[in-house]
C-alpha positions in Angstrom: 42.3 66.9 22.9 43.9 65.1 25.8 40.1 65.7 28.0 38.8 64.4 25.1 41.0 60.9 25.4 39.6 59.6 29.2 40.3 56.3 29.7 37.2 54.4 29.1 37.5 53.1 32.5 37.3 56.2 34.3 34.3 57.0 31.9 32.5 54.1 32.8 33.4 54.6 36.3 31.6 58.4 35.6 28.8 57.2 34.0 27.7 55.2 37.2 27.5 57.7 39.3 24.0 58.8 40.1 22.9 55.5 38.6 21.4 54.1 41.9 18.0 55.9 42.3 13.9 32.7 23.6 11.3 30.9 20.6 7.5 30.5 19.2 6.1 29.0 16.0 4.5 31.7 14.1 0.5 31.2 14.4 -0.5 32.6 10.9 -4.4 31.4 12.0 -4.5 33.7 14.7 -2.7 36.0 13.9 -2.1 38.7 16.8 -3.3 42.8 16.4 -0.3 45.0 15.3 0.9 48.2 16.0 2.6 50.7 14.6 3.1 53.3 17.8 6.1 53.3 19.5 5.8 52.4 23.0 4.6 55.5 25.0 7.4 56.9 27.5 7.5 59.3 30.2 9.8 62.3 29.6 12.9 61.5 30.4 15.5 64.1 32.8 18.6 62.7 30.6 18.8 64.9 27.0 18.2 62.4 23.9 20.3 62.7 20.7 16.7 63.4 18.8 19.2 62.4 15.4 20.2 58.9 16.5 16.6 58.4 18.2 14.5 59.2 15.7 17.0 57.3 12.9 17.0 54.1 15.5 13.2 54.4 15.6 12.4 54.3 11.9 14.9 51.7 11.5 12.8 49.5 13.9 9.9 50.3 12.2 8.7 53.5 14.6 7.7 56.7 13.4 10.1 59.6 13.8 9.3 62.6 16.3 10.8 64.7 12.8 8.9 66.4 10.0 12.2 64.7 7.9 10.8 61.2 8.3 7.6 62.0 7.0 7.9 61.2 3.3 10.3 58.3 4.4 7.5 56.8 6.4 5.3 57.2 3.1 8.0 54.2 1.2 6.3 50.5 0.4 9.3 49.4 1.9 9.5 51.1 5.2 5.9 49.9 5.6 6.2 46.3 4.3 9.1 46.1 7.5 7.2 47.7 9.8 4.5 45.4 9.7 6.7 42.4 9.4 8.6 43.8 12.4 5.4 44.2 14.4 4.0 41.1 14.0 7.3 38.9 14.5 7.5 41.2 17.9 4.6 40.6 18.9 4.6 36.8 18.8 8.3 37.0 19.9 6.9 39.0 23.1 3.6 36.9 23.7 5.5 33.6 23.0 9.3 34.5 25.2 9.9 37.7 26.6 6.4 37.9 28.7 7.2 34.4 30.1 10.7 35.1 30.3 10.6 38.4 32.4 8.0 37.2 35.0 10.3 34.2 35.3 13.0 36.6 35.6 11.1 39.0 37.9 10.8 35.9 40.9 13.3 33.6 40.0 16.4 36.3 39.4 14.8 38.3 42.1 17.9 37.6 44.4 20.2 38.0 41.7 18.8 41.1 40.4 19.1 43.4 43.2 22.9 43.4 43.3 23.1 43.4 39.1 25.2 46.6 38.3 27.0 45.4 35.3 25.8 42.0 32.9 28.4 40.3 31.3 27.2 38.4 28.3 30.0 36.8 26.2 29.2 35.2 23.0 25.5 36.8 23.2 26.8 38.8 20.0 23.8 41.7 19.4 21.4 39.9 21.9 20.3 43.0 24.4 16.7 41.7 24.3 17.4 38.6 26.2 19.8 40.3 28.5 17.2 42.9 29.3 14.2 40.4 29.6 16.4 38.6 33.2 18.4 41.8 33.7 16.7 45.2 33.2 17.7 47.3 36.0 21.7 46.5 35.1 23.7 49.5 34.6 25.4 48.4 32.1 25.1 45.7 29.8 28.1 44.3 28.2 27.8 42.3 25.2 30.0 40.2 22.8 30.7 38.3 19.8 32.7 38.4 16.3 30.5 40.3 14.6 31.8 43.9 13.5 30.3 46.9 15.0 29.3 47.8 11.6 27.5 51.7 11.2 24.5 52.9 11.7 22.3 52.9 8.1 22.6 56.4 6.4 19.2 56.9 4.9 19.8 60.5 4.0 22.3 59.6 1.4 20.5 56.0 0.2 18.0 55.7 -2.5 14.8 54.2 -2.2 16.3 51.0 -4.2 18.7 50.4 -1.6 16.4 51.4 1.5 14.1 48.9 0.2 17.3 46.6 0.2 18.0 47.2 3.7 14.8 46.2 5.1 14.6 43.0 3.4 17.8 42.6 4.5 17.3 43.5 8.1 14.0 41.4 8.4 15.9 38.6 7.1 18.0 38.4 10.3 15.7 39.7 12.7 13.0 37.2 11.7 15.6 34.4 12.1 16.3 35.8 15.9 12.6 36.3 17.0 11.4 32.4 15.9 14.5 30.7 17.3 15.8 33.4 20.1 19.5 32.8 18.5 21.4 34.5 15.6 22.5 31.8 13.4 26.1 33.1 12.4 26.1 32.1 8.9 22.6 33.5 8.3 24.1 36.7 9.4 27.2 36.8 8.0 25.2 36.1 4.4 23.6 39.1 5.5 26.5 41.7 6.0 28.0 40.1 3.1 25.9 42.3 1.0 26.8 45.8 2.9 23.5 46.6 3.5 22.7 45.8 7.2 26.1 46.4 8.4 27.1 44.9 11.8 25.6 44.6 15.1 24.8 48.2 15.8 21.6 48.3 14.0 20.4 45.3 15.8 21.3 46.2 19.3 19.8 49.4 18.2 16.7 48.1 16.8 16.5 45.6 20.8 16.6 49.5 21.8 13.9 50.7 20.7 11.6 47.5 20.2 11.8 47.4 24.7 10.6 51.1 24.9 14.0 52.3 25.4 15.5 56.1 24.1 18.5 57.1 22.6 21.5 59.2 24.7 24.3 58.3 22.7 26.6 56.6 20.8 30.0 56.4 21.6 33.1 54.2 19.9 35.5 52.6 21.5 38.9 51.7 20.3 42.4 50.9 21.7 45.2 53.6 21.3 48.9 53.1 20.4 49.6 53.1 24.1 47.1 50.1 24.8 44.0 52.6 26.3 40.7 52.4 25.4 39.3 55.9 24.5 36.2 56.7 23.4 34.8 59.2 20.8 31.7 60.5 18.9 30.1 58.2 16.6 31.3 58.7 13.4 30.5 56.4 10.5 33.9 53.6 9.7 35.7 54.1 6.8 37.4 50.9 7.0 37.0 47.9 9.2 39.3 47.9 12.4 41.0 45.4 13.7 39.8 43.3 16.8 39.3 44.6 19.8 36.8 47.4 19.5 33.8 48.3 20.2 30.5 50.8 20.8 28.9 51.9 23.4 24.8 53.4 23.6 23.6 55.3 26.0 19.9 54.7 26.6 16.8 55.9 28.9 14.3 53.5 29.9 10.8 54.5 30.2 10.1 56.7 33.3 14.2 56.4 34.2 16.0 59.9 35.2 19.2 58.3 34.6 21.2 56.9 31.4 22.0 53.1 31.5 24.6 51.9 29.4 25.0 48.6 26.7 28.3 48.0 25.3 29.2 45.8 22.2 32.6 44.2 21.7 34.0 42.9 18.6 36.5 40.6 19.9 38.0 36.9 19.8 38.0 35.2 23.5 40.2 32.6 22.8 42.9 32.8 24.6 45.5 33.7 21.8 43.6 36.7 21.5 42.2 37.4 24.8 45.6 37.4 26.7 45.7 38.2 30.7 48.2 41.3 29.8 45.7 42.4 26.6 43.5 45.6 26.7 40.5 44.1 26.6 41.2 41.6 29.5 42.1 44.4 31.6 39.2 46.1 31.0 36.7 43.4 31.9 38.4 42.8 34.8 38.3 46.4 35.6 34.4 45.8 36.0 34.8 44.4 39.5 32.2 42.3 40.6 29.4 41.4 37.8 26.5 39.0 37.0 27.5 36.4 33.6 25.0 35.3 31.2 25.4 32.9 28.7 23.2 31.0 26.4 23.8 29.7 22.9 27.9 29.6 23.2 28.8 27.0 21.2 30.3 25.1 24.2 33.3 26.5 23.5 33.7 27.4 27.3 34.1 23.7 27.1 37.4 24.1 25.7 40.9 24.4 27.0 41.9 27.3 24.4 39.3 29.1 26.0 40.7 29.1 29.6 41.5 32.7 30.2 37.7 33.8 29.5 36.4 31.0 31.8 39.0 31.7 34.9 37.7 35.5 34.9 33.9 34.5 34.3 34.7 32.3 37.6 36.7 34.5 39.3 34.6 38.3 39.3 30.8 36.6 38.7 28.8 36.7 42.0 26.2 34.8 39.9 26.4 32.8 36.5 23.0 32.1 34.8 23.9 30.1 31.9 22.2 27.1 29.6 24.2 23.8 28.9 26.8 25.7 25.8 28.3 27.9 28.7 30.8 26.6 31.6 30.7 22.8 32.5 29.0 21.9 35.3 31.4 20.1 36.9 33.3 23.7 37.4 30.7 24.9 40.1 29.9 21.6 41.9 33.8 21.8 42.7 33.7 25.2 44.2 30.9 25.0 45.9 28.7 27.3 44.2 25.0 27.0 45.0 23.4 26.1 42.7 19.9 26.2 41.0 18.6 23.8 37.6 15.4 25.2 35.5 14.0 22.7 32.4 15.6 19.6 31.3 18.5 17.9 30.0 19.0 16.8 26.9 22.1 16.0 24.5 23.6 18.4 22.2 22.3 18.8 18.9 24.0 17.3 16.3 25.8 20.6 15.1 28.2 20.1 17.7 30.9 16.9 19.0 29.4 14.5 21.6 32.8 15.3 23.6 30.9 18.4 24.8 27.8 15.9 26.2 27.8 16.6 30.6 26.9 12.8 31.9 26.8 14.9 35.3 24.9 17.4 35.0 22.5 14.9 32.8 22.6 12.7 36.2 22.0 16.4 38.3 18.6 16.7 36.1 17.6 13.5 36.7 18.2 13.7 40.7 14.9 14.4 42.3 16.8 15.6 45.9 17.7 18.6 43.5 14.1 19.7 42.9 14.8 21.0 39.5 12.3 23.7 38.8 9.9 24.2 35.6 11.4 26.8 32.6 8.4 28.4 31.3 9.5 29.4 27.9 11.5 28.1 25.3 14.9 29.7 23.5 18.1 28.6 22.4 19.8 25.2 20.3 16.5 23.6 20.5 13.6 25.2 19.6 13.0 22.7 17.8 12.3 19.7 20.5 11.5 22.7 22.7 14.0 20.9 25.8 15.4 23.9 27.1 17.5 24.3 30.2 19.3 27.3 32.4 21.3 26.6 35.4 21.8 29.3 38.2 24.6 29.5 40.0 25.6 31.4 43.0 29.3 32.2 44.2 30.0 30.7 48.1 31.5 33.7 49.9 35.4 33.5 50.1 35.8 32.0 46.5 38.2 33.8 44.2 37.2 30.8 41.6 39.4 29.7 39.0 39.6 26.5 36.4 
C-alpha cells in the first residue's frame, strides 16, 4: 500500500525520464467540410487505456475502436454533437490554432526548445491553447477554480440524460471555440446542472480534438501528512476540498513516449496559496519552467496575489503572457528581455480602470521597440479583435521577485 503512496513528486520526476527523444466569427455562408474521423495516428510504443480512449473519443464526438460504442454512435444526440463539434473545430482551427501554431512554430522557436514543463495558471481546462505555442512540453500544468469533476458514465446513463449531456457540453465548448476563453459564469451554469461535470471532460475532449491518445488518468490529492499521492481514477463521491487535482497521461501522434497535462483545482491567492502549503511546494518543485497566461482577470495585478507572482518571476526562464497577467512594469525592472506582439488597448469594461498599464500603452506605441504583428485573435476582446501577447525572457543571474 505504501508503493502505492509515491510522492507525486518523485512520480513526476519518473515520468520524465526517457521523455527527451484564440477567436473567429462563425461563417454560416461558407460553411467549411466536416469530418467525422478521428485524426489518424501512428501506433504508439506507450500501452493506451482502450476504456478511457475510446470513452474520451465518443465524448468528443469520435467513433470508438469498440464494438460497445456501436449502438451509442447510432443516438440523434451523439450525432447532433458530433457535427456541431466538428464544425465549431474546424473554424476554431482554420480561424486560431493554424495561425497560432505557425506563429508559435517561429516566434516561440527559442522558447520552445528548452520547454520541459508549461505552467499555465488561471488557464482553467485550456490545453488547446497551451498545446497550440507549446506542444513538445512534457508536461503541461494547468489551473483554475473549476472542480475536477468525473469523467461522464454513459454505461449507466439513459439516452434522456446522454442527450442532456451533449447539449450541455456543446453549450460550453461552443462558447470557448468563438471567443478562445471560458466565460466562468457560463460554465458554472453549466455544472450547475450535474451533467457536464468539471474540467476533466474538457481537457479530455482538447485531448482528443489535437490527435492526442489516452495513457491514463491519475488523481491527485493531499494526505493527512501534507503529500500529494496519486491514485487510479475512480469516479468522486463527494467534492473535495481545494487543493486537488488529475493528471492524463497522453501519446501524441507518432510519439514513443507519454507526455503529461495536469489540472489543479486550487485558489492562488495568497491566503490559500501559502509559501509553507502543499501545493506551493509542489510548483516550486518543478524547477525551471515556461509561464503562460492569457485571460487572468488581472488579478496578478493585485497585491493578495503576491505569492503566485514572486514564484512565476522567480522559476520562469520565459513568461508569454497577454495584458491580464503580470504588469509590465515587473520585467522592465529586472531586466528581462523583452518581446511585444499586437496592440494595446484598455481593459474592457468588465474590469477597474486601476488595472489600465499607461507604460506598457507608451511601450506599444514606441516605434524603437519594433513591436511585431499577432496574426490571430483570442482572448477579452474578440470583439474589437485588439489582441496582444508580450514575451519575456529572464537575464541570466535573476532569481526575480515582486
Amino acid at each position: 500500500m505504501k508503493k502505492a503512496c509515491l510522492s507525486l513528486i518523485a512520480l513526476i520526476l519518473l515520468s520524465c525520464q526517457g521523455c527527451r527523444a484564440g477567436t473567429g466569427r462563425d461563417n454560416a455562408r461558407n460553411p467549411p467540410a466536416v469530418s467525422q474521423e478521428a485524426p489518424v495516428q501512428a501506433q504508439p510504443a506507450v500501452a493506451l487505456d482502450r476504456v478511457q480512449d475510446d470513452l474520451a473519443a465518443f465524448m468528443s464526438g469520435f467513433p470508438g475502436t469498440s464494438d460497445a460504442w456501436k449502438g451509442k454512435e447510432e443516438a440523434e444526440s451523439w450525432r447532433a454533437f458530433a457535427k456541431s463539434a466538428a464544425e465549431h473545430w474546424t473554424l476554431f482551427d482554420t480561424a486560431i490554432l493554424e495561425p497560432m501554431k505557425k506563429w508559435a512554430g517561429e516566434d516561440l522557436r527559442e522558447s520552445g526548445l528548452v520547454t520541459k514543463t508549461l505552467f499555465y495558471p488561471f488557464g482553467g481546462p485550456d490545453f488547446v491553447t497551451a498545446f497550440a505555442f507549446y506542444p513538445d512540453s512534457e508536461k503541461t500544468v494547468l489551473m483554475g477554480l473549476e472542480p475536477v469533476g468525473n469523467l461522464p458514465d454513459f454505461e449507466e446513463a439513459g439516452p434522456e440524460w446522454t442527450g442532456h449531456f451533449f447539449k450541455d457540453f456543446d453549450t460550453i465548448l461552443s462558447d470557448f471555440l468563438k471567443r478562445g476563453y471560458f466565460v466562468t459564469e457560463h460554465m458554472n451554469d453549466v455544472f450547475a446542472k450535474n451533467r457536464v461535470d468539471g474540467a476533466l471532460p474538457l481537457v479530455t475532449f482538447f485531448l482528443k480534438r489535437t490527435g492526442h491518445s489516452i495513457a491514463g488518468v491519475k488523481r491527485l490529492a493531499v494526505d493527512e501528512k501534507g503529500e500529494w499521492v496519486e491514485t487510479p481514477y475512480a469516479p468522486l463521491k463527494r467534492l473535495p476540498k481545494r487543493p486537488y487535482g488529475v493528471k492524463i497521461e497522453y501519446v501524441k501522434s507518432g510519439d514513443g513516449a507519454a507526455r503529461s497535462v495536469y489540472y489543479f483545482s486550487c485558489d492562488l491567492a495568497d491566503a490559500a496559496f501559502r509559501k509553507d502549503s502543499p501545493l506551493y511546494r509542489l510548483f516550486e518543485s518543478f524547477g525551471a519552467v515556461t509561464t503562460f497566461i492569457k485571460s487572468a482577470s488581472y488579478l496578478l495585478h493585485y497585491g493578495d496575489f503576491a505569492n503566485i507572482r514572486d514564484m512565476i518571476l522567480a522559476n520562469s526562464s520565459y513568461v508569454l503572457e497577454d495584458d491580464t497577467g503580470i504588469p509590465y512594469r515587473y520585467f522592465k525592472r529586472q531586466g528581462w528581455e523583452i518581446q511585444l506582439y499586437g496592440a494595446y488597448a484598455k481593459p474592457i469594461e468588465d474590469f477597474p480602470p486601476i488595472v489600465e498599464q499607461k507604460d506598457l500603452k507608451a511601450a506599444f506605441e514606441d516605434p524603437a521597440l519594433k513591436v511585431r504583428m499577432l496574426p490571430f485573435h483570442f482572448g477579452y476582446r474578440w470583439v474589437s479583435k485588439i489582441d496582444n501577447l508580450l514575451l519575456m525572457k529572464k537575464p541570466p543571474g535573476k532569481s526575480g521577485s515582486s
